[in-house]
N, C-alpha and C positions, 0 to 999 in steps of 0.2 A: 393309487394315483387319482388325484381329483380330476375330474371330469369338467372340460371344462362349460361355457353355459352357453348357448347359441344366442347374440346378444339379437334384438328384436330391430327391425331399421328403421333409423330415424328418419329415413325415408317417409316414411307411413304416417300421414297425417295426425292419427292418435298418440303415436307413439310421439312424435314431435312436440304435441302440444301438451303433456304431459310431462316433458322431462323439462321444458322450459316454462312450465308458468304451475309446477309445484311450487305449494308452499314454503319461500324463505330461498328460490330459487331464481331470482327476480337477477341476480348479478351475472347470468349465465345470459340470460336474454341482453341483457345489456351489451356485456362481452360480445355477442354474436352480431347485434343492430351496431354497434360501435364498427367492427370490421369491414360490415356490409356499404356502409354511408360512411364510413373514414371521417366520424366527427366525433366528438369527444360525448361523451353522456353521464350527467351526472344527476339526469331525477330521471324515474322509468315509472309509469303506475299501468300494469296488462288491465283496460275496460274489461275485459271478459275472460278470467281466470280459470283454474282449475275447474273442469265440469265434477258435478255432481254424482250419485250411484247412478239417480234419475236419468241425466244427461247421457253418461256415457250407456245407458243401456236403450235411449231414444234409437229411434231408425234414421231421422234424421237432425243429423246434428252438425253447427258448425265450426269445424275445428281451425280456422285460422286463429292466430296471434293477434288483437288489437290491442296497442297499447301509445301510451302519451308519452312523451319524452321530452326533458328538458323545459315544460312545459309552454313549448313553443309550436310543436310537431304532433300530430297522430300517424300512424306506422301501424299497416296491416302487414303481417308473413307467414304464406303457407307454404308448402308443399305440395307437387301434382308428380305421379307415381303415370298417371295415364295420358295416354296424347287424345284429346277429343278433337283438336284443330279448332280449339276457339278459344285460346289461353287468351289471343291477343283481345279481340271483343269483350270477355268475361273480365281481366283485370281492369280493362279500361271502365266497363261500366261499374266494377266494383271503387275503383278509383272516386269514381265523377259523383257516385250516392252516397261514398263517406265526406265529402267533399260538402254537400250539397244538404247532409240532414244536419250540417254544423247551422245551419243558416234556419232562422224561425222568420215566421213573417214579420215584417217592419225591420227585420235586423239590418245593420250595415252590413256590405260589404267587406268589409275591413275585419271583421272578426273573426271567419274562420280561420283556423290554423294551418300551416302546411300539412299539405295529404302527402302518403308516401304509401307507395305499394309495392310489398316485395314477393317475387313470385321464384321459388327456388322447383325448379326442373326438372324431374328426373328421365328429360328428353329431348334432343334439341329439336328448335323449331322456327326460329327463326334466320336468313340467310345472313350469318354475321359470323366474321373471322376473331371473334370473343366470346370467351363464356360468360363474362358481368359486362351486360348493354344497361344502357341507362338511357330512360327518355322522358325528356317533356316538350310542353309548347312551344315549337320554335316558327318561327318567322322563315318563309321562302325565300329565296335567292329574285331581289325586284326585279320586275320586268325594265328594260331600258325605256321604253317610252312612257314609262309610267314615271320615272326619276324626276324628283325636283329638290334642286341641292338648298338644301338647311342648312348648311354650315356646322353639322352638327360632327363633332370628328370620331366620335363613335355612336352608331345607331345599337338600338334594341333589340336583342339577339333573341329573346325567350318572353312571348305576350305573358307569361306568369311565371315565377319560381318557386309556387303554392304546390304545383302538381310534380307529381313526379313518380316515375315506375322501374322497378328494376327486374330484369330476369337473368337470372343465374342458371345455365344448362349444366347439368355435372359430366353429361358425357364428354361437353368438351373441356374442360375444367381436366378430365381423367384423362383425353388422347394429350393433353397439355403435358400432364403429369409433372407438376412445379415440384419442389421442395416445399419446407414449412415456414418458410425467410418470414411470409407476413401472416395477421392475425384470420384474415380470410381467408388464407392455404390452410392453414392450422387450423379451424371449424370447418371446413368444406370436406378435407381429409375425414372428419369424424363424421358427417354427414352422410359422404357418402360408404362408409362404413367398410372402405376397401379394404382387405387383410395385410398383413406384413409391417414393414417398418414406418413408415409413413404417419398412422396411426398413435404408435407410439410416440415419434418423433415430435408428433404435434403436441401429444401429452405432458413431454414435458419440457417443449417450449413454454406451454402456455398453463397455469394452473386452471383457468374457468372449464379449460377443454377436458381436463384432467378427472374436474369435478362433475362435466357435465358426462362422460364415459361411467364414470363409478355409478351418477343418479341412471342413469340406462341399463350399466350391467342388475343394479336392483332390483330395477324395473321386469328384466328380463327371466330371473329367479323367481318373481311372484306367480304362485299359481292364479291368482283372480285378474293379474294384468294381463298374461297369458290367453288369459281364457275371452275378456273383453276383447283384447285385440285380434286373438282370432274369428270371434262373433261378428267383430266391424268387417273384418275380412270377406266372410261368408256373404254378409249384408249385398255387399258391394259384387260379391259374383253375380249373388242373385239379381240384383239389379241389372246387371250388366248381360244378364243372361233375358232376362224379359226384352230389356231393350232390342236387344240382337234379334230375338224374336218375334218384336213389333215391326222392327224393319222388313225384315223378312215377309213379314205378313202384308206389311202395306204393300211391295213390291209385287208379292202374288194379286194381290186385287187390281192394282195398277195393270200388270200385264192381262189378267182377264178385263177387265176394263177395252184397253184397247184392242184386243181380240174379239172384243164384242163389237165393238164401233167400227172395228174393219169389216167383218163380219156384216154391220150393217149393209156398210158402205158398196160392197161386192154384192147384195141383193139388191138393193136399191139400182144400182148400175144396169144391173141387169134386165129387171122390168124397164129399164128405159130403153133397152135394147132390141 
């Protein structure tokens, strides 16, 4: 009996950005930013493609998605596996620098392209009764004593339609639990790589899903993919393990810190005494 292959989660950054910006793999990513932004796409070129042996054996490396589309639009999309509590700060200023390094000195305004950030989840985080929020610049609700009637019969809802950010929670995407009816049920499904029918379902609604499963199961088979991604794995404890241990430490110094200074403060008292 074949055994079957424990497929690796698209979840995981590496894994992600490997299966969608392999070579000749370009229709997969398209397929998936097509569902996400429900516009059609018909030129796609990823800025920052498949990493290198170099790359992917770096310590620090950056695995999001940047790619052109339609060539009207740039389009960042990663993956977050962890909650830090600063998705929202960290997309926004990754947002505002792709944004901002389009622009050279003396440039016009007019030339950058639409930014677009897509930040897929693997936890909720914001208080929103949806798993795909979309946000850009909008305009407040005026104050009445500030009103002065323009005539104008529809005012300006959004200071720019350049920016724009999306976050996808899969957890609730999962308590939702849709069918495969549309193309981002059917990728989200594979995404979040839940077992049973669903999975299937989506497969063979949809061929790009189909293909992008097969380039994963591949993936999942190789011993050196394998082996990288569990090395990024490791990386990331260990980081994660210092970090925890630098907190930890600042806080002890902290609390000696002000055990000393009370400490002070109780002798000093006292000679005044």
């Amino acid at each position: 009996m074949e055994q079957k292959v424990e497929l690796l989660p698209l979840t995981n950054d590496y894994v992600f950005k490997r299966v969608f910006t392999k070579d000749g793999e370009e229709d997969l990513l398209k397929d998936l930013l097509s569902a996400i932004l429900n516009i059609e796409i018909k030129e796609i070129e990823v800025k920052n493609p498949e990493m290198t042996k170099e790359s992917k054996e770096a310590k620090q490396e950056v695995l999001d998605i940047r790619a052109k589309v339609n060539n009207n639009s740039i389009i960042d999309i990663e993956v977050q596996v962890r909650n830090y509590y600063d998705i929202d700060k960290r997309s926004i200023g990754y947002l505002t620098k792709m944004y901002s390094d389009q622009l050279q000195v003396g440039d016009a305004y007019e030339k950058p392209l639409k930014t677009i950030s897509i930040n897929i989840l693997n936890f909720n985080f914001f208080k929103r009764n949806a798993y795909h929020s979309i946000a850009r610049i909008k305009f407040e609700k005026d104050d009445k004593e500030k009103y002065v009637d323009m005539e104008y019969d529809e005012e300006d809802e959004y200071v720019t339609e350049d920016l724009e950010v999306h976050y996808i929670e899969l957890p609730k995407f999962i308590k939702k639990n849709p069918g495969v009816k549309t193309k981002l049920e059917q990728w989200l499904w594979l995404i979040c790589g839940e077992e049973g029918g669903k999975v299937e379902m989506a497969k063979e609604e949809n061929e790009k899903v189909k293909e992008a499963s097969e380039v994963l199961e591949r993936m999942s088979m190789s011993y050196e993919e394998r082996w990288l991604y569990d090395q990024r794995m490791l990386r990331k404890m260990d980081e994660m393990s210092l970090k925890e241990h630098a907190k930890k430490e600042r806080n002890r110094r902290t609390g000696e810190n002000n055990g000393l200074e009370q400490r002070t403060r109780r002798a000093e008292q006292k000679k005044k005494n």
